[in-house]
Residue frames relative to the residue before (quaternion, step in Angstrom):
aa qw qx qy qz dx dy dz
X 1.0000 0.0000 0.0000 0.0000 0.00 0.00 0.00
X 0.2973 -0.7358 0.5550 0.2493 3.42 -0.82 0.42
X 0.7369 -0.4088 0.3518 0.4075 3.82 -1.62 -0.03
X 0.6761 0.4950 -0.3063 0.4517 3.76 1.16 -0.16
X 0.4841 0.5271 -0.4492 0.5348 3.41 1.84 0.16
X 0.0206 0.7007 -0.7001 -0.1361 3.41 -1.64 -0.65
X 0.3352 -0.7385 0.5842 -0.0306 3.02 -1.13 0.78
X 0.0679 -0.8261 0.4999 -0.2511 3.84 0.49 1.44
X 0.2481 -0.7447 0.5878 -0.1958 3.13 -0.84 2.14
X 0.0776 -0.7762 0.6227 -0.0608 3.49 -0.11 1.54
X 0.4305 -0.7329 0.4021 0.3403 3.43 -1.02 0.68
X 0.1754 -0.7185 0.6026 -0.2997 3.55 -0.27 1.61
X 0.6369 -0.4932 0.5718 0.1554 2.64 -2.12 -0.07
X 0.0862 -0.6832 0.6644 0.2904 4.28 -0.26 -0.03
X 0.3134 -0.7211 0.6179 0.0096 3.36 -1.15 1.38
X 0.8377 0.1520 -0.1640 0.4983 3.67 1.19 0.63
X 0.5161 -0.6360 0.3062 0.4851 3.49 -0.52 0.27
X 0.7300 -0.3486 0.4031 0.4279 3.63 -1.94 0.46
X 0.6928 0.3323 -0.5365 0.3490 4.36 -0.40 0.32
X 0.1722 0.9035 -0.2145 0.3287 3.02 1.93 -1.07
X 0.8637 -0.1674 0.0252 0.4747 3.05 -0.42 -1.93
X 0.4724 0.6514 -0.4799 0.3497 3.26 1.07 0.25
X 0.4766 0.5079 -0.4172 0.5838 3.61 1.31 0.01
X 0.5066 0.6413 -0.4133 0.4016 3.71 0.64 -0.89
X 0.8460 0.3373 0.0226 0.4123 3.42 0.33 -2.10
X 0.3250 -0.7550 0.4914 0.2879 3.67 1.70 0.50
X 0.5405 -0.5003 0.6359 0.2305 2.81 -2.09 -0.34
X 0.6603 0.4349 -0.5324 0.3024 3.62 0.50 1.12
X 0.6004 -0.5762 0.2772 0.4803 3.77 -0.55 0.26
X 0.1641 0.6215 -0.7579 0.1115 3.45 -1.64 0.63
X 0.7943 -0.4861 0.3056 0.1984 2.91 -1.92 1.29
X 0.0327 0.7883 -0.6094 -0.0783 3.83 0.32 0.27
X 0.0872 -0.6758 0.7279 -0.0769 3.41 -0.81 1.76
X 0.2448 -0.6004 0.7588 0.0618 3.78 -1.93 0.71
X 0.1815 -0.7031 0.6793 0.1065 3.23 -1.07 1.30
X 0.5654 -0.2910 0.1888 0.7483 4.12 0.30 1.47
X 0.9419 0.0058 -0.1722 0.2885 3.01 -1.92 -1.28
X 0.5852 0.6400 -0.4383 0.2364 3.36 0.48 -0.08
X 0.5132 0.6309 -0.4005 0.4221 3.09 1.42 0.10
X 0.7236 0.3648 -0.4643 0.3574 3.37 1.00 0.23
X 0.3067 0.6727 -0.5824 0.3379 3.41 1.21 0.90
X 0.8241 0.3283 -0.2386 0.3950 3.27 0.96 -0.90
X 0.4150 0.6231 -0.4626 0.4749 3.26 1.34 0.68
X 0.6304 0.3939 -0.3838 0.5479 3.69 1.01 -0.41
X 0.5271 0.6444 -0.3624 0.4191 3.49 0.72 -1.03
X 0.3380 -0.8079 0.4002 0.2699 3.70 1.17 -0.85
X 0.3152 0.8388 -0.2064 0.3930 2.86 2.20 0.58
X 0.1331 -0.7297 0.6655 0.0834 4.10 -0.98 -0.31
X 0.2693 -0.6657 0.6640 0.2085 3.65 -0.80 1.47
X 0.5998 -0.5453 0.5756 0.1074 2.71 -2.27 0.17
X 0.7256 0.1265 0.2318 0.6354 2.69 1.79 -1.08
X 0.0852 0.7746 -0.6041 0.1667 3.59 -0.36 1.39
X 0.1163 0.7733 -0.6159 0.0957 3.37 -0.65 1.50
X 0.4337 0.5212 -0.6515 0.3404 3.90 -1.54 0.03
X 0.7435 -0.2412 0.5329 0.3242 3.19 -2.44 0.05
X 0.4780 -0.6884 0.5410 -0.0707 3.60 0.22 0.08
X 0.3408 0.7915 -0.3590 0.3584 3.40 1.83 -0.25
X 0.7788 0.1782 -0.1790 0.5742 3.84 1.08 -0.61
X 0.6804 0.4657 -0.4446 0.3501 3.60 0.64 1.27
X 0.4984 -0.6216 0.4368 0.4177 3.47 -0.70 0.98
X 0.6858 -0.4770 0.4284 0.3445 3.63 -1.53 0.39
X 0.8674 0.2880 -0.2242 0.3382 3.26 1.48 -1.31
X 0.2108 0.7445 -0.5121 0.3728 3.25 1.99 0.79
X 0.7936 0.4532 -0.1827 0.3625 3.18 0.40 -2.24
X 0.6265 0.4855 -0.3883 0.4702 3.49 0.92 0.12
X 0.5139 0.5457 -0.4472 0.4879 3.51 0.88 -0.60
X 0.5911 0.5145 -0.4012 0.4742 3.93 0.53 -1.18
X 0.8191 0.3958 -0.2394 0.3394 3.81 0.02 -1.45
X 0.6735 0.4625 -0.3502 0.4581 3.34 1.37 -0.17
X 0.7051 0.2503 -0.3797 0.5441 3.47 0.99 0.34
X 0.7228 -0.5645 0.1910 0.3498 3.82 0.45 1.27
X 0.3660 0.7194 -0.5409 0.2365 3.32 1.23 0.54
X 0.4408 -0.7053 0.4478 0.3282 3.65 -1.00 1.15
X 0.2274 -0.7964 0.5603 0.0090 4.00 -0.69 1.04
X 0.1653 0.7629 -0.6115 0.1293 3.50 -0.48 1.22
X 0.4608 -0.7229 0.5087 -0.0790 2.94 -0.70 1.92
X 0.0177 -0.7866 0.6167 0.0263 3.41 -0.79 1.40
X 0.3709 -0.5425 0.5632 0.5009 4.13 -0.73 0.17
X 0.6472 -0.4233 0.5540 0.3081 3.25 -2.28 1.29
X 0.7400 0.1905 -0.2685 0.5866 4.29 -0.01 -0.72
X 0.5069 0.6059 -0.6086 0.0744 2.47 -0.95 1.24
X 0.5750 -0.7363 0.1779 0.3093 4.08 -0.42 0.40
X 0.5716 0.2721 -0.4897 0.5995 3.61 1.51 0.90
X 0.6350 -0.5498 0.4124 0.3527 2.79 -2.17 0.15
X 0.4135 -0.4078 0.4417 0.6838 4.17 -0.61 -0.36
X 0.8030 0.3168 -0.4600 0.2079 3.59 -0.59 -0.26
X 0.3001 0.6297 -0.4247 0.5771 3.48 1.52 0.41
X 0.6836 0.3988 -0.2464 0.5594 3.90 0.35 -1.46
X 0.6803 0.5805 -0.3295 0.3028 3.57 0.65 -0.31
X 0.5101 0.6678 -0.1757 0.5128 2.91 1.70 -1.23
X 0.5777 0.5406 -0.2726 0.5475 3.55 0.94 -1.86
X 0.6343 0.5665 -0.4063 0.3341 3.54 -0.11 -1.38
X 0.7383 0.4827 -0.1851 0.4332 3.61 -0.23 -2.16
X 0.7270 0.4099 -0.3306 0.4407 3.76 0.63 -1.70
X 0.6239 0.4986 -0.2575 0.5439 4.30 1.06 -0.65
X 0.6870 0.3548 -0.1989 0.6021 3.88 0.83 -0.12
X 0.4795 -0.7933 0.3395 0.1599 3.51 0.65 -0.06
X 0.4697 0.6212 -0.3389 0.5278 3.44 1.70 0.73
X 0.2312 -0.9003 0.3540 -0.1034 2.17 0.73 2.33
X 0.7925 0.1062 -0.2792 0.5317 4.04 1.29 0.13
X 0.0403 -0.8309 0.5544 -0.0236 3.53 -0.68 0.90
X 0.5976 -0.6403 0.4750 0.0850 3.47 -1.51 1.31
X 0.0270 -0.8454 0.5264 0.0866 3.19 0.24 0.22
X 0.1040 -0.7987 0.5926 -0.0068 4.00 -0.79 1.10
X 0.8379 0.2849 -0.1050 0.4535 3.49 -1.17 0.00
X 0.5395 0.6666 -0.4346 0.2751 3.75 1.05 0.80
X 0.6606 0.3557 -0.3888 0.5347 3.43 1.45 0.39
X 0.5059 0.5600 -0.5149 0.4068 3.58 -1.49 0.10
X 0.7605 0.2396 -0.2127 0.5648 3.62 -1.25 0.30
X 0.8602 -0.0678 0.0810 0.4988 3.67 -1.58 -0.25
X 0.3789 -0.6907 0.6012 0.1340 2.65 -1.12 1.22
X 0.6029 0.4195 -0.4299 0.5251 3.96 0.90 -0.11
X 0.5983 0.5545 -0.3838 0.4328 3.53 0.74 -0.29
X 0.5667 0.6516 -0.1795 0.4712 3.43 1.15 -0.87
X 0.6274 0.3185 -0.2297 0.6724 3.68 1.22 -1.13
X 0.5982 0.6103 -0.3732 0.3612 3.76 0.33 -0.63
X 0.6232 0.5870 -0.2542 0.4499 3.37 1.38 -1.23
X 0.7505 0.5332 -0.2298 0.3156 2.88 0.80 -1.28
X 0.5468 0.6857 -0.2376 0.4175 3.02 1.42 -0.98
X 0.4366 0.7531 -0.3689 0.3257 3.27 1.09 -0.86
X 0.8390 0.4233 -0.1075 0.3246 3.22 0.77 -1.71
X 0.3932 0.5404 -0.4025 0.6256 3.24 1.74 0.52
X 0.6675 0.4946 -0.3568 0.4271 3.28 0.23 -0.93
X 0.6305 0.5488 -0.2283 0.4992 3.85 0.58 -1.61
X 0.6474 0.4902 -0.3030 0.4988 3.73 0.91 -1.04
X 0.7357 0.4392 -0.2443 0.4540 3.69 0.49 -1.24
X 0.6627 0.4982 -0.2731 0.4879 3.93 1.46 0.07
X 0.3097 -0.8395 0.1637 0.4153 3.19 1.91 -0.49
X 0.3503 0.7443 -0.4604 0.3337 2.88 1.02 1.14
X 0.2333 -0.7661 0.5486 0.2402 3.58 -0.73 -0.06
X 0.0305 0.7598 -0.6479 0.0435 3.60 -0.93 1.31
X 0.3034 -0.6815 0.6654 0.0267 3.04 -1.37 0.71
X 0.0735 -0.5497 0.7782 0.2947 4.35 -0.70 0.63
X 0.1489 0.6600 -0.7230 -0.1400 3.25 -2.02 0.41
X 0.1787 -0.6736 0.7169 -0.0196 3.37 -1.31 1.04
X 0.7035 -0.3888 0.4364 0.4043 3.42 -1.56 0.42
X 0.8396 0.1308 -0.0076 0.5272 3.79 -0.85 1.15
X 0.6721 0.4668 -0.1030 0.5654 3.69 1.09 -0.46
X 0.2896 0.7790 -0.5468 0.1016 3.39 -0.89 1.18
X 0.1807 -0.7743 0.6011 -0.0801 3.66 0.21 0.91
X 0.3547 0.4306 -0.7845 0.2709 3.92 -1.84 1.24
X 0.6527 -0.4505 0.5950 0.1304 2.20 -2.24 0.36
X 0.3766 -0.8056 0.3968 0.2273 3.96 -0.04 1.46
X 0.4227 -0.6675 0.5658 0.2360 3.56 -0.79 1.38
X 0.5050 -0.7053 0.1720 0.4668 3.70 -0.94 0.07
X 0.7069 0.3688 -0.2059 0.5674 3.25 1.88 1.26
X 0.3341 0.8361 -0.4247 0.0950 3.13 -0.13 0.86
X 0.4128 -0.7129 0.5290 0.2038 3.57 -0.81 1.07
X 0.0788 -0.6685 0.7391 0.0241 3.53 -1.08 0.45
X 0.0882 0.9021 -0.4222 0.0126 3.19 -1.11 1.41
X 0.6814 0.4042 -0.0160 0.6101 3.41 -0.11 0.41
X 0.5563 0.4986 -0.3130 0.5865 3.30 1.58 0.69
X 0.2608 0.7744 -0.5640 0.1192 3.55 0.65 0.99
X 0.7857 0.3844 -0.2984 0.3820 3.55 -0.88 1.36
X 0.3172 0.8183 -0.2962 0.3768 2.70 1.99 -0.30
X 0.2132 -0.7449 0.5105 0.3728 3.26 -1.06 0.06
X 0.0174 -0.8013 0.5877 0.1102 3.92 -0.30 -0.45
X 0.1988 -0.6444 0.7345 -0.0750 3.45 -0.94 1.82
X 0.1912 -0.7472 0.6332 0.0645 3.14 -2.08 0.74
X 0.0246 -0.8374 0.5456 -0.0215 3.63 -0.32 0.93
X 0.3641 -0.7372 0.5492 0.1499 3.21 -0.66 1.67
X 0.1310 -0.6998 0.6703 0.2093 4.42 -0.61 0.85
X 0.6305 0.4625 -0.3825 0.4922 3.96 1.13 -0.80
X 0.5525 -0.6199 0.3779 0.4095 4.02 -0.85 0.63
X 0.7553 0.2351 0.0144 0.6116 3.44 1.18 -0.45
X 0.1302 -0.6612 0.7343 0.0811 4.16 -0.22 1.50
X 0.1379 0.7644 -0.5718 -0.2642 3.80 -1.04 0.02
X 0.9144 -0.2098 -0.3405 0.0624 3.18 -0.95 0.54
X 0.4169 -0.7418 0.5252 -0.0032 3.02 -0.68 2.04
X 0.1383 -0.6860 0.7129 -0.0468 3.56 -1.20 1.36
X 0.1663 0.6671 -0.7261 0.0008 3.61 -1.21 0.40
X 0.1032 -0.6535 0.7372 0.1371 3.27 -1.49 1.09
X 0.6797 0.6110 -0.3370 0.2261 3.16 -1.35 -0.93
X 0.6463 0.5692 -0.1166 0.4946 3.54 1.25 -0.93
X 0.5282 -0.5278 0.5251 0.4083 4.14 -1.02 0.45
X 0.7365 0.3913 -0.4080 0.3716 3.47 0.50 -0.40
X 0.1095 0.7671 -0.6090 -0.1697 3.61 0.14 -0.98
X 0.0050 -0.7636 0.6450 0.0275 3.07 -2.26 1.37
X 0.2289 0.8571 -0.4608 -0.0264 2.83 -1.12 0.40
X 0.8582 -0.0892 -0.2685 0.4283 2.43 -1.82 2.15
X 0.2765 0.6878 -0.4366 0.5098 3.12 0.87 1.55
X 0.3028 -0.7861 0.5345 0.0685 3.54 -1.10 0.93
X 0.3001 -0.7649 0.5515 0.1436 3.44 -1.08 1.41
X 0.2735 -0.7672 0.5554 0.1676 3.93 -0.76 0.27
X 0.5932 -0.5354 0.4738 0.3702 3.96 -0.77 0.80
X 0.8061 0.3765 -0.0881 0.4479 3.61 0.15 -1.16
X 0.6172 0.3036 -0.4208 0.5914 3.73 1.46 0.55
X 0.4808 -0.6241 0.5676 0.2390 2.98 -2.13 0.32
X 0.2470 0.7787 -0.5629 0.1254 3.64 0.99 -0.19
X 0.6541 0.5313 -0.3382 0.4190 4.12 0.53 -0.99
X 0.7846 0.4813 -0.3335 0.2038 2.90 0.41 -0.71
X 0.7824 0.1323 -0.2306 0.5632 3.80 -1.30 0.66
X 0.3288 0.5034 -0.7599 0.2472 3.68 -0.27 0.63
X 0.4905 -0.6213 0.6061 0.0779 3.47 -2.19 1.24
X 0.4465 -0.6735 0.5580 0.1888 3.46 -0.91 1.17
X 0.0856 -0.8656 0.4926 0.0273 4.08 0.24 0.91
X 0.7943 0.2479 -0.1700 0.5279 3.98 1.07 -0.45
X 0.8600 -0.2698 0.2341 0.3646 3.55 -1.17 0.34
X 0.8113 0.1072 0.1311 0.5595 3.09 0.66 -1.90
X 0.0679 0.8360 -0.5268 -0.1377 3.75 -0.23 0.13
X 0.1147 0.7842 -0.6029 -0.0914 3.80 -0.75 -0.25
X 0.3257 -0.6583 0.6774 0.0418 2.63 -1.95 0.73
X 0.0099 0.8308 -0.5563 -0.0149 3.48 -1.53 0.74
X 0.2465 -0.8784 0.4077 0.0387 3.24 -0.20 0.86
X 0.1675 -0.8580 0.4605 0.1537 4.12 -0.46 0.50
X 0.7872 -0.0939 -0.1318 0.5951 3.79 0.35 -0.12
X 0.8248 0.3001 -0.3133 0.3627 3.93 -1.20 0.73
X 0.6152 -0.7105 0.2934 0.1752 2.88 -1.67 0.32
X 0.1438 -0.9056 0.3972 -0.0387 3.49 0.51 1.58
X 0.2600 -0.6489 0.7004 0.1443 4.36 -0.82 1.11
X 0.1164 0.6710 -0.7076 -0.1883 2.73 -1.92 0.70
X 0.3246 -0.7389 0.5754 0.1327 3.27 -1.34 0.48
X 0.1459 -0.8169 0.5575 0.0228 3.55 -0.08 1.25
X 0.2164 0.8741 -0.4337 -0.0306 3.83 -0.67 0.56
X 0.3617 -0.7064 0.4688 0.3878 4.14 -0.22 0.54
Protein backbone atom coordinates (compact mmCIF):
# COMPACT_ATOMS: atom_id res chain seq x y z
CA UNK A 1 0.00 0.00 0.00
CA UNK A 2 1.26 3.28 -0.42
CA UNK A 3 0.86 6.66 1.96
CA UNK A 4 -2.43 7.58 0.02
CA UNK A 5 -4.00 4.29 1.34
CA UNK A 6 -5.07 3.86 5.00
CA UNK A 7 -6.09 1.23 6.75
CA UNK A 8 -8.97 2.18 9.55
CA UNK A 9 -9.87 -0.04 12.61
CA UNK A 10 -13.47 0.44 13.78
CA UNK A 11 -14.32 -1.06 16.99
CA UNK A 12 -15.88 -4.43 15.78
CA UNK A 13 -15.33 -7.77 15.98
CA UNK A 14 -12.03 -9.66 13.99
CA UNK A 15 -13.87 -12.35 12.02
CA UNK A 16 -10.55 -14.37 11.63
CA UNK A 17 -7.45 -15.13 13.15
CA UNK A 18 -4.21 -12.56 13.37
CA UNK A 19 -2.15 -14.20 9.86
CA UNK A 20 -5.57 -13.93 8.38
CA UNK A 21 -5.64 -10.30 8.43
CA UNK A 22 -2.30 -9.50 8.37
CA UNK A 23 -2.27 -11.13 4.88
CA UNK A 24 -5.36 -8.89 4.29
CA UNK A 25 -3.19 -5.60 5.10
CA UNK A 26 0.04 -6.89 2.98
CA UNK A 27 3.36 -5.88 3.59
CA UNK A 28 3.45 -2.37 2.11
CA UNK A 29 2.96 0.85 4.11
CA UNK A 30 -0.43 2.64 4.66
CA UNK A 31 -1.66 5.08 7.18
CA UNK A 32 -3.06 2.87 10.01
CA UNK A 33 -5.82 5.12 11.65
CA UNK A 34 -8.08 3.70 15.03
CA UNK A 35 -11.50 4.94 15.25
CA UNK A 36 -11.19 4.80 19.62
CA UNK A 37 -11.90 1.12 20.20
CA UNK A 38 -10.66 -0.01 17.25
CA UNK A 39 -7.44 0.44 18.28
CA UNK A 40 -7.57 -2.60 20.05
CA UNK A 41 -7.98 -4.49 16.86
CA UNK A 42 -4.70 -3.40 16.17
CA UNK A 43 -3.39 -4.17 19.43
CA UNK A 44 -4.22 -7.88 18.85
CA UNK A 45 -3.20 -7.59 15.29
CA UNK A 46 0.22 -6.80 17.15
CA UNK A 47 0.12 -3.58 15.43
CA UNK A 48 0.55 0.49 16.50
CA UNK A 49 -1.76 3.32 14.85
CA UNK A 50 -0.48 6.30 13.43
CA UNK A 51 -3.34 7.91 14.33
CA UNK A 52 -6.07 7.50 17.04
CA UNK A 53 -9.07 9.73 16.84
CA UNK A 54 -13.00 9.79 18.29
CA UNK A 55 -14.47 10.73 21.90
CA UNK A 56 -12.52 8.03 23.28
CA UNK A 57 -15.75 6.97 25.13
CA UNK A 58 -14.36 3.19 25.02
CA UNK A 59 -10.77 3.92 26.28
CA UNK A 60 -9.40 3.91 29.69
CA UNK A 61 -7.54 7.31 30.48
CA UNK A 62 -4.58 4.99 31.11
CA UNK A 63 -4.84 3.27 27.63
CA UNK A 64 -5.09 6.73 25.82
CA UNK A 65 -2.04 7.74 27.48
CA UNK A 66 -0.04 4.75 26.79
CA UNK A 67 -0.81 5.73 22.85
CA UNK A 68 0.40 9.56 23.50
CA UNK A 69 3.40 8.46 25.20
CA UNK A 70 4.75 6.62 22.38
CA UNK A 71 3.97 9.44 19.59
CA UNK A 72 0.77 8.22 18.52
CA UNK A 73 -1.04 11.27 16.80
CA UNK A 74 -4.44 11.84 19.18
CA UNK A 75 -7.36 13.76 17.88
CA UNK A 76 -9.93 14.30 20.30
CA UNK A 77 -13.58 14.53 19.38
CA UNK A 78 -16.44 15.87 22.14
CA UNK A 79 -18.65 12.58 23.47
CA UNK A 80 -22.11 14.79 22.02
CA UNK A 81 -21.62 15.00 19.14
CA UNK A 82 -23.61 14.06 15.65
CA UNK A 83 -21.17 11.58 13.65
CA UNK A 84 -19.89 8.40 14.52
CA UNK A 85 -15.70 8.13 15.02
CA UNK A 86 -15.83 6.07 12.01
CA UNK A 87 -17.71 8.80 10.12
CA UNK A 88 -14.74 11.31 11.64
CA UNK A 89 -12.61 8.78 10.13
CA UNK A 90 -13.91 8.94 6.79
CA UNK A 91 -13.65 13.03 7.19
CA UNK A 92 -10.06 12.52 8.34
CA UNK A 93 -8.53 10.24 5.15
CA UNK A 94 -11.00 12.43 2.59
CA UNK A 95 -9.04 16.01 4.41
CA UNK A 96 -5.49 14.25 4.38
CA UNK A 97 -5.66 12.86 1.10
CA UNK A 98 -5.74 8.98 1.48
CA UNK A 99 -7.69 8.82 -1.13
CA UNK A 100 -8.39 4.67 -0.62
CA UNK A 101 -8.98 3.18 2.72
CA UNK A 102 -9.63 -0.50 4.17
CA UNK A 103 -11.85 -0.46 6.49
CA UNK A 104 -11.55 -3.41 9.49
CA UNK A 105 -13.53 -4.18 12.50
CA UNK A 106 -17.00 -2.83 11.09
CA UNK A 107 -19.13 -5.85 11.72
CA UNK A 108 -19.90 -7.77 15.00
CA UNK A 109 -21.52 -6.05 18.02
CA UNK A 110 -24.68 -3.74 17.17
CA UNK A 111 -26.40 -4.63 14.71
CA UNK A 112 -27.32 -0.76 13.89
CA UNK A 113 -23.76 -0.11 14.04
CA UNK A 114 -23.17 -2.79 11.52
CA UNK A 115 -25.68 -1.00 8.91
CA UNK A 116 -24.09 2.34 9.88
CA UNK A 117 -20.71 0.82 8.88
CA UNK A 118 -21.75 -0.02 5.92
CA UNK A 119 -23.07 3.08 5.08
CA UNK A 120 -19.85 4.54 5.46
CA UNK A 121 -19.01 3.37 2.03
CA UNK A 122 -21.53 5.55 0.38
CA UNK A 123 -20.59 8.25 2.26
CA UNK A 124 -16.49 7.71 1.45
CA UNK A 125 -17.84 7.26 -2.27
CA UNK A 126 -19.87 10.63 -2.29
CA UNK A 127 -16.28 12.37 -0.99
CA UNK A 128 -14.37 10.58 -3.67
CA UNK A 129 -12.70 8.27 -2.08
CA UNK A 130 -12.91 4.64 -2.47
CA UNK A 131 -13.29 2.24 0.63
CA UNK A 132 -13.64 -1.15 0.80
CA UNK A 133 -14.66 -3.09 4.67
CA UNK A 134 -12.50 -6.25 4.30
CA UNK A 135 -12.53 -9.11 6.74
CA UNK A 136 -11.32 -12.65 6.20
CA UNK A 137 -13.72 -14.12 3.29
CA UNK A 138 -15.65 -10.76 3.36
CA UNK A 139 -15.46 -7.87 1.05
CA UNK A 140 -18.04 -5.11 0.85
CA UNK A 141 -17.72 -1.36 -1.62
CA UNK A 142 -19.64 0.49 -3.33
CA UNK A 143 -19.43 -0.84 -7.33
CA UNK A 144 -17.35 1.57 -9.57
CA UNK A 145 -19.02 1.64 -13.00
CA UNK A 146 -16.55 -1.40 -13.57
CA UNK A 147 -15.15 -3.74 -11.79
CA UNK A 148 -13.29 -7.01 -12.40
CA UNK A 149 -13.06 -9.53 -9.68
CA UNK A 150 -10.37 -11.99 -10.06
CA UNK A 151 -9.34 -15.08 -8.99
CA UNK A 152 -12.44 -15.54 -6.98
CA UNK A 153 -13.84 -18.71 -8.41
CA UNK A 154 -16.75 -19.96 -6.13
CA UNK A 155 -17.19 -17.02 -4.55
CA UNK A 156 -20.34 -15.81 -3.96
CA UNK A 157 -21.17 -12.08 -4.98
CA UNK A 158 -24.64 -10.37 -3.93
CA UNK A 159 -25.90 -7.00 -5.26
CA UNK A 160 -27.76 -4.45 -3.22
CA UNK A 161 -29.31 -1.60 -4.95
CA UNK A 162 -28.93 1.75 -1.91
CA UNK A 163 -30.42 3.99 -5.12
CA UNK A 164 -34.34 2.67 -5.52
CA UNK A 165 -33.49 1.73 -8.96
CA UNK A 166 -29.38 0.63 -10.19
CA UNK A 167 -30.02 0.73 -14.07
CA UNK A 168 -28.05 -0.93 -16.24
CA UNK A 169 -26.25 -3.62 -14.44
CA UNK A 170 -24.24 -6.37 -16.53
CA UNK A 171 -22.52 -9.31 -14.75
CA UNK A 172 -20.52 -11.89 -16.61
CA UNK A 173 -18.36 -14.33 -15.19
CA UNK A 174 -20.96 -15.52 -12.58
CA UNK A 175 -23.92 -18.61 -12.89
CA UNK A 176 -26.22 -15.94 -13.16
CA UNK A 177 -25.43 -13.58 -15.96
CA UNK A 178 -26.93 -9.90 -16.74
CA UNK A 179 -27.35 -7.88 -19.01
CA UNK A 180 -28.13 -4.25 -18.97
CA UNK A 181 -30.79 -4.94 -16.65
CA UNK A 182 -32.01 -3.03 -13.57
CA UNK A 183 -31.93 -4.06 -9.84
CA UNK A 184 -34.67 -2.40 -7.42
CA UNK A 185 -34.04 -1.70 -3.42
CA UNK A 186 -37.13 -3.64 -2.36
CA UNK A 187 -36.13 -6.91 -4.51
CA UNK A 188 -33.92 -9.75 -3.79
CA UNK A 189 -32.92 -10.73 -7.30
CA UNK A 190 -28.84 -9.80 -6.41
CA UNK A 191 -28.55 -11.65 -4.05
CA UNK A 192 -26.26 -15.01 -3.81
CA UNK A 193 -25.37 -15.33 -7.43
CA UNK A 194 -21.86 -17.77 -7.72
CA UNK A 195 -18.70 -16.45 -9.30
CA UNK A 196 -18.27 -19.59 -12.03
CA UNK A 197 -14.96 -18.33 -14.19
CA UNK A 198 -11.54 -17.05 -13.34
CA UNK A 199 -12.27 -13.47 -13.85
CA UNK A 200 -15.73 -12.03 -13.57
CA UNK A 201 -16.86 -8.33 -13.85
CA UNK A 202 -19.43 -6.23 -13.36
CA UNK A 203 -20.57 -2.81 -14.74
CA UNK A 204 -23.07 -0.75 -13.83
CA UNK A 205 -24.75 2.62 -15.62
CA UNK A 206 -26.96 4.93 -13.54
CA UNK A 207 -27.27 4.40 -9.41
CA UNK A 208 -26.02 3.39 -6.47
CA UNK A 209 -25.31 -0.40 -6.36
CA UNK A 210 -23.35 -2.64 -2.89
CA UNK A 211 -21.55 -5.50 -3.38
CA UNK A 212 -20.83 -8.05 -0.99
CA UNK A 213 -18.26 -10.57 -2.11
CA UNK A 214 -17.85 -13.70 0.22
CA UNK A 215 -15.82 -17.36 0.16
Amino acid sequence: MKKEQAVLALNGCLLGTEGEYLDLLGEEEAVFIAADGGVELFETLGLCPDILLGDFDSLSAEKLDYYIDKGVQIIRYPVKKDETDGELAINFCQENGLHEVMIIGSQGGRIDQQIANIFLLEYASKLGLKALIREPGLEIGIARKREIFKNCTGQKLSLIPLSDEVKGISVTGCKYSLLDESLFRWKTRGISNTIVEETAELTVGEGILLYVKTE
